[in-house]
C-alpha positions in Angstrom: 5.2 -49.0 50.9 3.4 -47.6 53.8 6.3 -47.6 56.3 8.6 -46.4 53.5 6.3 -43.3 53.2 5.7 -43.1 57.3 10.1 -43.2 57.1 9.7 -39.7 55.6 8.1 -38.4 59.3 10.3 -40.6 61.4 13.0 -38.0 61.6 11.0 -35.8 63.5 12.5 -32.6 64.2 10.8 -29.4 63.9 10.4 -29.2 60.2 11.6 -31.3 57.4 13.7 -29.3 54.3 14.6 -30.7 50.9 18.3 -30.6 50.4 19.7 -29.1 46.9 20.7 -31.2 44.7 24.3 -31.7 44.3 26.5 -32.0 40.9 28.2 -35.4 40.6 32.0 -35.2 40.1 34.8 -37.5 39.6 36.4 -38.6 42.9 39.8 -40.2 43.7 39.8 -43.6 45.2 40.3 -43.1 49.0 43.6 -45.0 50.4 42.5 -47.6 53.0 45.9 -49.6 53.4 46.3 -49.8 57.1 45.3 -51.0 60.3 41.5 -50.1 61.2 39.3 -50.2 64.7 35.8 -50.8 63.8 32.4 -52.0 65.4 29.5 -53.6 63.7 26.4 -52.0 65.8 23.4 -54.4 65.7 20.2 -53.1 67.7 20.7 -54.8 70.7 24.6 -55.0 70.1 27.7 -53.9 69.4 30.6 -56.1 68.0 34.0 -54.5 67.9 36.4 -55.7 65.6 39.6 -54.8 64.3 40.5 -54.7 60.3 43.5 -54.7 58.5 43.1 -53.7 55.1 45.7 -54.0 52.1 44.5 -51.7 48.7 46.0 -52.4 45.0 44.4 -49.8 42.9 40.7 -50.5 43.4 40.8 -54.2 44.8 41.2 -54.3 48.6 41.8 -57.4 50.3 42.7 -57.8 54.3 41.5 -60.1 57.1 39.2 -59.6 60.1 40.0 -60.3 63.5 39.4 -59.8 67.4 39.6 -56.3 68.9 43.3 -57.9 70.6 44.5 -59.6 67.3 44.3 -63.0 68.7 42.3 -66.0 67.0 41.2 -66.6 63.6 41.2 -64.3 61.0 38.4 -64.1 58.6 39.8 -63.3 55.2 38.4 -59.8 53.2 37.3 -59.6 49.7 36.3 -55.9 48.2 36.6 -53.0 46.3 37.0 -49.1 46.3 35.3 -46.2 44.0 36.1 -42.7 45.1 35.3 -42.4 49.1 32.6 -45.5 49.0 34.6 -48.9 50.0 32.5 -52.4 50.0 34.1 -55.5 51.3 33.3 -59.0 52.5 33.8 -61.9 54.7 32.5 -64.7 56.2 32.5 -65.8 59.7 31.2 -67.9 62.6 28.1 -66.8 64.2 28.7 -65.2 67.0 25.7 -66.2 68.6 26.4 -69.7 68.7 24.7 -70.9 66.0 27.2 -73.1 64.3 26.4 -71.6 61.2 29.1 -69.3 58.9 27.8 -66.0 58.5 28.6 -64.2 55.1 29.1 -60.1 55.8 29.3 -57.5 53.6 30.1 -53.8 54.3 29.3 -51.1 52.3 30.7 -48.2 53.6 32.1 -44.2 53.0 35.3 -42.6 54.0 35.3 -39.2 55.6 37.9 -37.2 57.5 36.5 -39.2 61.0 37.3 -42.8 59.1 34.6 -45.3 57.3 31.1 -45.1 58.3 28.2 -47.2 56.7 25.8 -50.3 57.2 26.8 -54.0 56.4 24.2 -56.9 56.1 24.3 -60.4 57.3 23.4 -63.2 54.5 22.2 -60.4 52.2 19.6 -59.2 55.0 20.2 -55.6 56.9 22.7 -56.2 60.0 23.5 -53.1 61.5 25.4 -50.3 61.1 29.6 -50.3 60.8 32.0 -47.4 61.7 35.9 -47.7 61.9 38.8 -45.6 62.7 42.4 -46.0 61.5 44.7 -47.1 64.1 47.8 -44.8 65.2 50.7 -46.0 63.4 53.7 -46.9 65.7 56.1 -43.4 66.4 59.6 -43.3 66.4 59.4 -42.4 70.0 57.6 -45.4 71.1 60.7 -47.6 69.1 63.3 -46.0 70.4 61.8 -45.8 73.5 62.6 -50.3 73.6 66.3 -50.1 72.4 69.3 -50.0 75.6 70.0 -47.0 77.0 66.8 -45.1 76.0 65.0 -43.5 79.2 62.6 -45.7 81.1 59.9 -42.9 82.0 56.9 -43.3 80.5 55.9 -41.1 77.4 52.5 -39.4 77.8 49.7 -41.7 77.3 46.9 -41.3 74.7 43.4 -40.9 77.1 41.5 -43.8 76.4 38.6 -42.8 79.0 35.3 -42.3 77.6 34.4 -38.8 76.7 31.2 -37.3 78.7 28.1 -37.0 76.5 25.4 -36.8 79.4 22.8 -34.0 78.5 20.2 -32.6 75.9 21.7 -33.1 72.8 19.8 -31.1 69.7 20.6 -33.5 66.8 20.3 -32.7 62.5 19.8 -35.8 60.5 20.1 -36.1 57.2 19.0 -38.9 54.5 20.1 -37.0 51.2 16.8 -35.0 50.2 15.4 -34.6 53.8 16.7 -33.0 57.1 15.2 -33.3 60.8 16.1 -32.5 64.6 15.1 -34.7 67.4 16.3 -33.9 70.6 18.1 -36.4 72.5 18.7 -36.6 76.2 21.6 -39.1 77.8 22.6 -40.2 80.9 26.6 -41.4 81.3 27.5 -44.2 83.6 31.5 -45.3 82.4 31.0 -46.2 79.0 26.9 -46.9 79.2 24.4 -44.7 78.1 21.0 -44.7 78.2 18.0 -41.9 77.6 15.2 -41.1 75.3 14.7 -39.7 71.6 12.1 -37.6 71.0 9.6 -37.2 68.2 7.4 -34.4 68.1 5.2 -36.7 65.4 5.7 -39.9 67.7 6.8 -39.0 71.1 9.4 -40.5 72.9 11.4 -43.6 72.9 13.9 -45.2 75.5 17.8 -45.2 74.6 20.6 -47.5 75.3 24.1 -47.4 74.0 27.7 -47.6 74.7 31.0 -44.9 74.5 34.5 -46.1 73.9 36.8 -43.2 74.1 35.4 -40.9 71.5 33.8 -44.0 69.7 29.3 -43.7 70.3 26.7 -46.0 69.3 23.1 -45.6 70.8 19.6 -47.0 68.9 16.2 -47.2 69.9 13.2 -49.3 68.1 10.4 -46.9 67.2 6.6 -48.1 66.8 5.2 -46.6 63.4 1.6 -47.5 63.3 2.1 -50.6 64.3 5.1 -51.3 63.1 9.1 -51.7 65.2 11.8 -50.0 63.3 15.2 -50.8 65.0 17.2 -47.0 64.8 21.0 -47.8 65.2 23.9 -44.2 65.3 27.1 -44.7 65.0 29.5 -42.1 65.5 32.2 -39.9 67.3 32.0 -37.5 69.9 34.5 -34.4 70.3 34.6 -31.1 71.7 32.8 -29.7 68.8 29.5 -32.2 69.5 28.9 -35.6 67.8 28.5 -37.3 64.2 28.4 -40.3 62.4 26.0 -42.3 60.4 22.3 -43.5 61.3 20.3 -46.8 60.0 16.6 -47.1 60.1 16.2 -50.7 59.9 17.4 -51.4 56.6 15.0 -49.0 55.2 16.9 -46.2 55.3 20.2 -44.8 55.9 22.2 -40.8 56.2 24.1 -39.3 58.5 23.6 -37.3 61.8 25.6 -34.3 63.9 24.7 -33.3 67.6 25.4 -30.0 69.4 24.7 -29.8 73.0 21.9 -27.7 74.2 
């Protein structure tokens, strides 16, 4: 109960403000038929993945697979209501163990794809985000049948967008807003830097970018205590955003503007 309470003062911005309530109202399911990019973000790593998902109504069933397709696929199980989407599977441990792993996602679709947690035999794993893959264009087809020109069409960048700076972040858990400050360093797609608290100071950084894909973490000491921080997000011209997880103790979202 005590690091429950001290969660309250882990977001530690300048002030914390209580968020108005907001008036429940009937959502439509969210469509997640397709072909998805997604990485499950532990503290200490980052698994990417990719998903394809198949929705009748509000049952959704699919497979999970290596980033390149190739291998085994681990079959999905799951459900949709409105924009939240929980699914499950089961799959080797990557770690060697031997053992099969069971994983379930519970996760929320916005305009920048799902974003959410999952946990790994019913204990807190990490945090998920995934992005829909670009369907195939007409261009690209024709672009493979005889007689069709053989330059090249433009490519999509897949280089890692620059996020190196002071970064003045708002979190949010539901009731409760904060803004740490966050500094990064870039090298290719590593990152590393520090988070800092006004309550607890600061505490070193390390993460990864993918294109505009970003996951950084941190584990804070809380009287005592090591809380493993995990963000997931994207990163655009307009700053960053995604979802945060405070150990399996608590869970919102976050946006980032440069300073």
């Amino acid at each position: 109960m005590r690091i429950l309470k001290t969660l309250v003062f882990i977001l530690i911005g300048s002030a914390l403000t209580a968020a108005a309530p907001v008036c429940a109202q009937s959502v439509a399911a969210s469509d997640v038929s397709g072909m998805w990019t997604a990485s499950f973000v532990t503290p200490d790593h980052t698994y990417p993945a990719r998903i394809e998902l198949k929705q009748d109504a509000d049952k959704v069933t699919g497979a999970v697979m290596a980033p390149d397709g190739n291998g085994d696929a681990n079959k999905v199980t799951g459900s949709v209501k409105g924009k939240d989407v929980t699914f499950a599977f089961a799959t080797p441990d990557p770690g060697g163990s031997g053992r099969t792993l069971a994983i379930e996602v519970k996760a929320t679709m916005g305009s920048d794809g799902l974003n959410g947690s999952f946990n790994v035999d019913d204990a807190p794993g990490g945090t998920f985000a995934a992005t829909k893959a670009p369907k195939e264009t007409n261009a690209a087809k024709e672009s493979t049948q005889p007689g069709a020109s053989k330059e090249p069409a433009p490519a999509m960048s897949g280089a890692a967008m620059d996020v190196s700076g002071t970064w003045a972040l708002t979190v949010d858990l539901g009731s409760i807003t904060a803004s740490p400050t966050l500094q990064l360093k870039q090298d290719g797609g590593s990152l590393t830097g520090t988070y800092t608290s006004q309550q607890y100071g600061q505490f070193p950084v390390k993460g990864t970018i993918k294109g505009n894909q970003i996951q950084f973490g941190m584990t804070m000491a809380i009287e005592g205590n090591g809380i493993d921080v995990a963000f997931t997000g994207t990163a655009d011209k307009d700053g960053l955003k995604g979802s945060v997880n405070y150990g399996g103790i608590g869970e919102g979202t976050f946006t980032g503007k440069k300073k």
